[in-house]
C-alpha positions in Angstrom: 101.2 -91.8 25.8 100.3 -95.5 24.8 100.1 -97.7 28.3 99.7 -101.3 28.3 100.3 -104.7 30.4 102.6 -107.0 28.9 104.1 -110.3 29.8 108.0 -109.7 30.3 109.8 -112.6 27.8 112.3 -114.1 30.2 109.9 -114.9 33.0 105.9 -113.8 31.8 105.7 -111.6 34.9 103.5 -109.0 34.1 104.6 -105.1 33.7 103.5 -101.7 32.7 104.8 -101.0 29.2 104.8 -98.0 26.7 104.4 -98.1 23.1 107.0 -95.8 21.3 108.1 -96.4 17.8 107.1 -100.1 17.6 108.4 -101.2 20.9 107.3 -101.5 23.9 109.1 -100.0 26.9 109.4 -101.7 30.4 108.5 -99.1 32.5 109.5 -100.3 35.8 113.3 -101.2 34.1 113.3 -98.1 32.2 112.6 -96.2 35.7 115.1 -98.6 37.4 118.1 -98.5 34.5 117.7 -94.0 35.4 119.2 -95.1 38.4 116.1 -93.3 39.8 116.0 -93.7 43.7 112.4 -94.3 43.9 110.8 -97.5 42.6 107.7 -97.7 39.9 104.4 -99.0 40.3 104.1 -102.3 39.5 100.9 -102.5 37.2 98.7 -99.7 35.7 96.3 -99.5 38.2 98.9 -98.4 40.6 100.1 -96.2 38.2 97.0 -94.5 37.7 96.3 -94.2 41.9 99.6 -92.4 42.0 97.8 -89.6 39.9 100.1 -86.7 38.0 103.2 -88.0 39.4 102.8 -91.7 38.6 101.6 -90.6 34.9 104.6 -88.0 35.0 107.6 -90.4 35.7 106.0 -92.5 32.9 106.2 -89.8 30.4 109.2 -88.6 31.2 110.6 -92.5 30.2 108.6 -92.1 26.9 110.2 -89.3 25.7 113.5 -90.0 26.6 112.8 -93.1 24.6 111.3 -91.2 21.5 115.6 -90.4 20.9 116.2 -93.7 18.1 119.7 -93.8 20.5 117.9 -93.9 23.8 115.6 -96.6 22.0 118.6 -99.1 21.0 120.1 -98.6 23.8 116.8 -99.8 25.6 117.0 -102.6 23.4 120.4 -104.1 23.4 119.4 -104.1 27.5 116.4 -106.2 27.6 113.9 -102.9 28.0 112.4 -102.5 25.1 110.8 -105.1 23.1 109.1 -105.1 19.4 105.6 -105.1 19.4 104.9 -107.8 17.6 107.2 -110.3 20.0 104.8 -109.2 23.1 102.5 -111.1 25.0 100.1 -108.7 25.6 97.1 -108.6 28.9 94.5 -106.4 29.2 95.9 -103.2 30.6 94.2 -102.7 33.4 93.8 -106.7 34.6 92.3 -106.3 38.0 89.9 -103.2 37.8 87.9 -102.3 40.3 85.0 -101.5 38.0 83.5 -102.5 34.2 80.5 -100.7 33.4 79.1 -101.2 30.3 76.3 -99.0 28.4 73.5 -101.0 26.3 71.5 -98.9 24.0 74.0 -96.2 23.1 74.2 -95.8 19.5 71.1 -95.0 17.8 71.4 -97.5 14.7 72.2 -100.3 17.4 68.9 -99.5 19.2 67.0 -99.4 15.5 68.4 -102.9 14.4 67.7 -104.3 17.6 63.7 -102.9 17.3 64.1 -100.6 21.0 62.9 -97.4 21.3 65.2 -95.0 22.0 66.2 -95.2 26.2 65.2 -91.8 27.9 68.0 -93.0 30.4 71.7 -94.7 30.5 71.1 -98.4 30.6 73.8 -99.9 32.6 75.3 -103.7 33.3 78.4 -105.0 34.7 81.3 -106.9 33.9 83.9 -108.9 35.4 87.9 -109.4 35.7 87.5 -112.6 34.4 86.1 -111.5 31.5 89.0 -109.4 30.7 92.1 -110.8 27.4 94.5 -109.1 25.7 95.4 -108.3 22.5 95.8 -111.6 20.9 94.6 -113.4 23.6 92.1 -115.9 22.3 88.0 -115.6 22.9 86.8 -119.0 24.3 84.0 -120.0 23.3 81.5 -121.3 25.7 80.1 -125.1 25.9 77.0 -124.1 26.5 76.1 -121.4 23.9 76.6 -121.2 20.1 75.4 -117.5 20.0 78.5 -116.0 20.7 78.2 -112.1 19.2 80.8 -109.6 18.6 80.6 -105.7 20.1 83.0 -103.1 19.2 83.5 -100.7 22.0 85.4 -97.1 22.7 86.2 -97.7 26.2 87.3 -94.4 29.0 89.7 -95.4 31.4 89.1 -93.5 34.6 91.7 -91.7 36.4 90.6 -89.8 39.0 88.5 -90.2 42.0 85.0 -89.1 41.7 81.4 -88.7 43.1 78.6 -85.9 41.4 80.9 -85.0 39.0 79.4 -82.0 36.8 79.0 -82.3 32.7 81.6 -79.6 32.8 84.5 -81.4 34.7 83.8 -85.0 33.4 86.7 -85.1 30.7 89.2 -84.0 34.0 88.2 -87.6 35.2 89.4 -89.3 32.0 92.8 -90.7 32.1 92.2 -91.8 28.5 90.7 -94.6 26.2 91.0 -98.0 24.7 89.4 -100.4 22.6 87.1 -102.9 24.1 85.2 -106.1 22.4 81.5 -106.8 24.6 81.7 -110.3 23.5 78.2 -111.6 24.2 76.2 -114.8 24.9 72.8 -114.0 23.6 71.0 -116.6 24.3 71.7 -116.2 27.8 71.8 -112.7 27.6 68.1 -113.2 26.2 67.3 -115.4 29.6 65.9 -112.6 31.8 65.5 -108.9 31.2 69.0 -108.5 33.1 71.9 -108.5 30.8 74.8 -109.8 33.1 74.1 -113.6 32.6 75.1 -113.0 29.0 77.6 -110.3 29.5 80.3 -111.9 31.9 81.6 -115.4 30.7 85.3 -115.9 30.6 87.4 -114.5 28.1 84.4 -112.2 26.7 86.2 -109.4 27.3 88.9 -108.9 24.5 90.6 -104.7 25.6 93.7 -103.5 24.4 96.0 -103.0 22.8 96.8 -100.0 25.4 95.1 -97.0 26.9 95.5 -94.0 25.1 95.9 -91.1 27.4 92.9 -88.4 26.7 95.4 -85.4 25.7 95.8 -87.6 22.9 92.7 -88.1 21.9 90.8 -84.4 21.3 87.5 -85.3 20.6 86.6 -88.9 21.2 83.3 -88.2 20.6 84.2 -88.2 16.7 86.4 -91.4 16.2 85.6 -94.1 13.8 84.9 -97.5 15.4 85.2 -100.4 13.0 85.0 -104.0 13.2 85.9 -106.7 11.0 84.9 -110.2 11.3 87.6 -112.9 9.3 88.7 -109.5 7.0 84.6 -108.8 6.5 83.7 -105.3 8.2 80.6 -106.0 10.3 80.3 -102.7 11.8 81.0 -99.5 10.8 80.3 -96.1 12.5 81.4 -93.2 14.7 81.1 -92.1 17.8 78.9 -89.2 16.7 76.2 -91.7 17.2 75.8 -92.0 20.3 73.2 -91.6 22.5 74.0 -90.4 25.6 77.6 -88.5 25.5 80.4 -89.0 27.4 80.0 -86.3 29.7 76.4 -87.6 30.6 77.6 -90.7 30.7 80.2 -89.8 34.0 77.9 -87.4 35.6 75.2 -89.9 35.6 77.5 -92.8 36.4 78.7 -90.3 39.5 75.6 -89.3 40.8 75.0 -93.3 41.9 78.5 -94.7 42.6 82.3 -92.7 43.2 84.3 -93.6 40.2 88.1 -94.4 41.0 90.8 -94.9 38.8 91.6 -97.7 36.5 88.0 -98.0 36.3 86.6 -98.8 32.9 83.3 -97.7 31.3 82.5 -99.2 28.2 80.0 -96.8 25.4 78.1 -99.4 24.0 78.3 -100.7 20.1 77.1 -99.3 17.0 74.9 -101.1 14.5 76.0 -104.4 12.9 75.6 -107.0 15.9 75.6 -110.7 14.6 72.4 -110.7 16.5 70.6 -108.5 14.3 71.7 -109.3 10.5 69.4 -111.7 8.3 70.9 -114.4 8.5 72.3 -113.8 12.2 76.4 -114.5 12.5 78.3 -116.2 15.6 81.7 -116.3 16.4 83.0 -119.5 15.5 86.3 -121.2 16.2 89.0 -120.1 14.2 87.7 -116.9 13.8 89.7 -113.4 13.7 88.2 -110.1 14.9 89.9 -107.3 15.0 88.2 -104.1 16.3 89.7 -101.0 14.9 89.2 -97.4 16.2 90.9 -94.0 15.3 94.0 -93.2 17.1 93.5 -96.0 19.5 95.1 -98.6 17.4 93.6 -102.4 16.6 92.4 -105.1 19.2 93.3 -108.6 17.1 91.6 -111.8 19.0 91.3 -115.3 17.8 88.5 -117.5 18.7 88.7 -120.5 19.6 86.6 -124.1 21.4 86.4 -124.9 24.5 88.0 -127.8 25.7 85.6 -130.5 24.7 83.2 -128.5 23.4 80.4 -129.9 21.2 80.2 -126.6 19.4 83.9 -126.9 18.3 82.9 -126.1 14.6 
């Protein structure tokens, strides 16, 4: 399945959707119009603490609507909507945790000048970093080193502490694209990231999470992003460091994992930091970060209000 957040068109409340065929289901209409006697969680996050039966209820909706006469009929009643006419939000708006990974692909940590980390380097994020698909970056007043970082991100659906290698993927409720849009130069402050990592809007995810049965090995997907139409990086998930399963169990060992958590991988090589001459995001600029199976996350950049750095 293909979960995302979505801001309904008649009153921009937001709801759970499905992609299927180019549209996007309401899930909590689609459960109502059954005539089912229960009700539906209201956002994924609730969707995702209601376990096998909340994600059960939401595929069962999915493949009713994978019939092209279940579909239209979906549409002519104000449940389904084409993809392109939705608002999207980040799918999971009010997570409990964003962990990101510095350091994870080898040619990131060469182009940067590191050595290689003999440990997971972790930093945090925020909710209020968190956009949509489509939603625009804002660029900061303060700061015209605004950098780009494509991301595989897991989605966590299952409550967790010391969670072996060998069970990590049954923690995994699936995956989604993620930007790490960074201030460097405050990032470059202090020896802790999080001053650079956790302005607003600086956290583009989406389109939707991807749920992991299908995604079979996401430790082999391309991750690509592309900077006004100009690929700026280029790579796999083959590259990275620590893999996913080490990434959980280690992760585990110092903090329970809950769902709707997100843990962002870490970026392959390409930064704007790193390239001679060095690029920043600019106003008016597109990025899109592309990565198999998981679709493309689209974002615009764009000024703050008043901002001296508007061009």
């Amino acid at each position: 399945m293909r979960l995302c957040t979505f801001l309904h068109p008649d009153d921009n409340t937001e709801r759970p959707g499905a992609l299927v065929s180019n549209h996007i289901i309401d899930l909590q209409a689609a459960h109502a119009n059954s005539h089912a006697a229960t009700g539906f969680p209201s956002n994924l996050l609730d969707l995702l603490n209601a376990g096998d039966e909340g994600l059960t209820h939401a595929r069962r909706i999915v493949e009713q609507a994978t019939d092209a006469a279940t579909l239209r009929s979906l549409v002519e009643a104000n449940i389904a909507h084409p993809f392109d006419a939705v608002r999207f939000r980040p799918p999971i708006t009010r997570p409990n945790k964003i962990i990101c990974i510095g350091q994870n692909y080898r040619a990131h940590v060469h182009e940067m000048k590191r050595e290689l980390p003999k440990y997971p380097m972790f930093f945090a994020k925020f909710a209020n970093t968190l956009i949509g698909h489509k939603e625009a970056i804002r660029l900061p007043r303060v700061s015209t080193q605004v950098d780009y970082e494509a991301e595989l991100m897991i989605v966590i659906g299952r409550t967790g502490k010391d969670i072996s290698r060998e069970r990590a993927f049954d923690y995994i409720a699936g995956y989604t694209i993620f930007n790490d849009v960074s201030v460097r130069d405050y990032q470059r402050r202090t020896s802790q990231f999080l001053q650079g990592k956790t302005f607003d809007t600086t956290g583009p995810t989406g389109p939707c999470i991807v749920t992991a049965d299908e995604v079979p090995d996401p430790e082999t997907l391309r991750v690509q992003l592309r900077l006004n139409g100009e690929t700026m990086q280029d790579s796999t998930t083959a590259d990275f460091i620590f893999d996913i399963r080490t990434i959980i169990n280690y992760l585990s060992e110092i903090m329970t994992l809950d769902p709707g958590d997100l843990i962002a991988t870490g970026t392959p090589g390409g930064v704007g930091f790193a390239r001679d001459p060095q690029v920043f995001l600019k106003a008016g600029d597109a990025v899109e970060v592309e990565i198999d199976g998981l679709g493309v996350l689209q974002n615009t950049v764009v000024a703050a209000e008043g901002s001296r750095y508007a061009e």
